[in-house]
N, C-alpha and C positions, 0 to 999 in steps of 0.2 A: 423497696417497691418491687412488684412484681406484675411484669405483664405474659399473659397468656392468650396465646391465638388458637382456636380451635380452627380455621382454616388452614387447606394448605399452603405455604409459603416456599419461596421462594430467597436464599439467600446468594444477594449477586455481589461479588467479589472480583475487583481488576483491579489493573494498576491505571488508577485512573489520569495518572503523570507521562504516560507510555503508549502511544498508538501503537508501536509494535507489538509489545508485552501484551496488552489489552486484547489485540488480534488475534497471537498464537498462545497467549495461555489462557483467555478464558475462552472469545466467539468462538475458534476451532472446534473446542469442545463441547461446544452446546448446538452448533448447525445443525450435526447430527440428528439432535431432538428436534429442533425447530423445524426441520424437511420433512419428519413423522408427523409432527402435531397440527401444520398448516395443515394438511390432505384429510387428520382426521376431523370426524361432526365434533366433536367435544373440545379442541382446541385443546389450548395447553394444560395440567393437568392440578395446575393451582391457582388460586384467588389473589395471592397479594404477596408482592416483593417490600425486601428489607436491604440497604444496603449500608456497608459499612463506606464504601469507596466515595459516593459521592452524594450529593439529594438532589433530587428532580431529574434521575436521571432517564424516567419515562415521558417525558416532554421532549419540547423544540430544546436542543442547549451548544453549545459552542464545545462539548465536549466532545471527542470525536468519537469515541466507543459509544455514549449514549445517541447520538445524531444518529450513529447506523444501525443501534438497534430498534431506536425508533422508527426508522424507515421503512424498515420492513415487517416493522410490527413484531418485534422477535416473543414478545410475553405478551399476545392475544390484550385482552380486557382487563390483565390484572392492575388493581390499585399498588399504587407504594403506600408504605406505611412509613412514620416515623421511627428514625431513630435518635435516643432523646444520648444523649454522649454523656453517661453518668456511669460510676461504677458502683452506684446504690443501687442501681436497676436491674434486674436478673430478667431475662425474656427465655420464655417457654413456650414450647410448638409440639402442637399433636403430630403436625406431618410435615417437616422441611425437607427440602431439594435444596442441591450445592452443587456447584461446579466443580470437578475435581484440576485444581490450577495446574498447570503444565503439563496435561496428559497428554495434549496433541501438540506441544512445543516445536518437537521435532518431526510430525505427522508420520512417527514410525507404526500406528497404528490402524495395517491397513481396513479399506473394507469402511471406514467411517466417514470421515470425507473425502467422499469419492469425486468425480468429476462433475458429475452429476447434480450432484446439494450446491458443489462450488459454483456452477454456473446459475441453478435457479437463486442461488444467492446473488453472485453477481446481477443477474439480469433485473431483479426487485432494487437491487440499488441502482443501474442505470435507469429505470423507470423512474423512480421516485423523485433522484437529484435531474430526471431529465437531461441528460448528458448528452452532446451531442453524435458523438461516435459511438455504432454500437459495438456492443459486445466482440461478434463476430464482424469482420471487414472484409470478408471473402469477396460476396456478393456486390460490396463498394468496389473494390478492386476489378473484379469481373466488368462492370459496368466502363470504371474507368478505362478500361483494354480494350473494351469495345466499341467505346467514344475518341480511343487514342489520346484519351488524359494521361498527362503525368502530373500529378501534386505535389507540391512542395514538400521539404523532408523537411516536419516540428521533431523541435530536440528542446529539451526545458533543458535547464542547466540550474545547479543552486551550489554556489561558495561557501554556505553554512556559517555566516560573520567574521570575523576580523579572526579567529583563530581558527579559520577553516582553507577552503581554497585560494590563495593572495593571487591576486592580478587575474583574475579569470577575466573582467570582461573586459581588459589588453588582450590576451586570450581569443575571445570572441571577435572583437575589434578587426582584430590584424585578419583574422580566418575568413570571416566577411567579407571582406573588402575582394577575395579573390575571385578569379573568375569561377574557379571549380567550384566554389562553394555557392554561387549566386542561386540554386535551387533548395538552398536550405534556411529557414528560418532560427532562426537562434531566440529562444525565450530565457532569458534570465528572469528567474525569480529571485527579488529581494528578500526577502524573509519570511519563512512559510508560518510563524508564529502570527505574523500579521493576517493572514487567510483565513476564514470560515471554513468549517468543514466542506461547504459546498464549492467555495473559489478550489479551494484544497484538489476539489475530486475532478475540477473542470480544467483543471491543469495539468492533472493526470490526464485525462481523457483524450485530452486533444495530441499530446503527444505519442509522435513514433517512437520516440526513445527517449528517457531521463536519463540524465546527465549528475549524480549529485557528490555532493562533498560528506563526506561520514566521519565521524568520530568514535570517541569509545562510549558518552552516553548521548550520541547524535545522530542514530540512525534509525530513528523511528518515524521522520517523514516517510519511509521507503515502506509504510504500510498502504498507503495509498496506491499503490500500483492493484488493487485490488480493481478500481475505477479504470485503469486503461485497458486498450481492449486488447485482445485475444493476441500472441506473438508477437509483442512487442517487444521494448530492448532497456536494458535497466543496467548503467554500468554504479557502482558505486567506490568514488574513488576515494586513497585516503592512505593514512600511514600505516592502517592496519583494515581488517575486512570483519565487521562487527558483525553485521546486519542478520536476522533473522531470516529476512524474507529470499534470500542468499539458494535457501534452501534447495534441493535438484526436485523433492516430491513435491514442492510448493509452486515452483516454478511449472511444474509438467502442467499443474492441473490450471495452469493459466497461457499452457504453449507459450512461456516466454522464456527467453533469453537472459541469464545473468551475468556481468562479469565482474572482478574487482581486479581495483587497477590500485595496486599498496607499492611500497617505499623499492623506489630501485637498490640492487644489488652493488657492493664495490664496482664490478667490474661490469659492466653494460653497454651494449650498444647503442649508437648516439638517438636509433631512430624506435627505439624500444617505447611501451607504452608504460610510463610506471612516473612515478613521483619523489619530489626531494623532500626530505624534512625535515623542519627546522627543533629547534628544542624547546621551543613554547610550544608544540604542538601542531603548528600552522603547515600547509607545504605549498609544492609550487611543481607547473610540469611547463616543461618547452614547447617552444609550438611547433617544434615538429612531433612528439610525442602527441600532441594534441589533434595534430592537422590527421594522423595516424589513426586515431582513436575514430575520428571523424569520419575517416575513408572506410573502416570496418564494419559504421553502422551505416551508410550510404552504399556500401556492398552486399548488407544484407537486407537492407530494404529493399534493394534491386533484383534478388532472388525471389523474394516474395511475392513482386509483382510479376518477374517472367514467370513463375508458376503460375498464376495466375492466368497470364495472356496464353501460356502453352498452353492451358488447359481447355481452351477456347474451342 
């Protein structure tokens, strides 16, 4: 059998197992177009996508690459088309587009996403998912210095299951209860598998700083930081430092802060911030290591805000 499209197409290809991968190897590399094609009258430059990755990914879906690019509309009007999974079937196109997969991985490719694309991107997805904090917090902040608010410091936190962070919310437990920390909120999240893409991004949103547990193929929540807003703080801890989103040109164009916090060295200081690890995988940090971690991101939230009031 043989089918042929005399439209142009579109062929959409990610890892559709991967919110990170899905983020830096295919959206990176297509924003670019999608920033050109919004502004132009003719809109995007073909009729109808094909994909191998997933079906219905131009609808509502639980999947989180498709959710975001539904959000913003990333492929205008076009139809999906079927794909029928046979290898009797040969398909032929007078004119396909393809995403070239990991070109913008490393965003060593300047000049393409620039601050610019990243922010009208960002700003269509906090529109869309209606998020409560915006983008930019400047002007919140201002407000607050000027009403002599101080808000509480949101920190999400996630363990990542039984082979991830042990005893985190002992962890939290003991940190709470003190008096220094009584300005700070502690959000554990149970299982981000269980979240909609939207609970997903609303848990991003509302925090000052994520807190999460990382693995070797367990750092793909930490695509969502895409949803918080502007200088935020993203530490990802863990026996090693996987993450993509890690990145220092990726980080700029979100003015945030990364850190990782991986396996302490033989010989370490008792009040150092780093982790033990066990040989299933799992690890664990002390609670001064913790209470430590805690005091850095509560220092640099307090900078942001006397800039702020200085700037009054």
């Amino acid at each position: 059998q043989i089918r042929y499209f005399e439209e142009p197409t579109l062929l959409l290809q990610f890892d559709a197992h991967d919110r990170e991968h899905s983020l830096f190897d295919t959206l990176l590399t297509y924003l670019p177009h999608w920033h050109k094609w919004r502004s132009d009258y003719e809109g995007v430059p073909f009729q109808s996508i094909i994909s191998h990755s997933v079906e219905g990914c131009l609808k509502h879906s639980r999947n989180w690459f498709c959710e975001l690019t539904h959000q913003i509309q990333a492929f205008g009007y076009a139809r999906e088309l079927q794909w029928e999974r046979k290898d009797t079937t040969l398909y032929c196109y007078k004119s396909l587009y393809y995403n070239q997969l990991e070109y913008q991985r490393d965003l060593n490719h300047e000049g393409l996403v620039t601050k610019a694309v990243m922010d009208d991107f960002r700003d269509e997805l906090f529109r869309n998912f209606a998020l409560t904090a915006p983008r930019d917090m400047s002007e919140v902040w201002k407000k607050d210095a000027q009403l002599g608010m101080k808000r509480p410091l949101n920190i999400a936190l996630y363990a990542n299951g039984e082979n991830g962070w042990k005893d985190l919310d002992k962890l939290i437990s003991s940190t709470r209860s003190m008096k220094k920390y009584q300005g700070v909120e502690f959000n554990l999240i149970d299982n981000f598998d269980d979240l909609t893409v939207a609970e997903q991004a609303t848990a991003f949103n509302l925090a000052d700083a994520v807190v999460m547990a990382t693995g070797r193929h367990e750092s793909d929540h930490f695509a969502n930081v895409i949803f918080s807003p502007d200088e935020s703080f993203f530490a990802e801890v863990g026996c090693s430092s996987h993450s993509l989103t890690g990145n220092r040109h990726f980080m700029a164009l979100l003015l945030g802060t990364h850190r990782s916090v991986t396996k302490c060295a033989e010989q370490h200081a008792g009040e150092e911030i780093c982790v033990s690890c066990s040989s299933e995988g799992s690890f664990s940090m002390t609670g001064i290591a913790f209470q430590a971690l805690i005091d850095d991101i509560m220092k640099l939230q307090e900078q942001k805000i006397k800039f702020q009031r200085d700037s009054l």
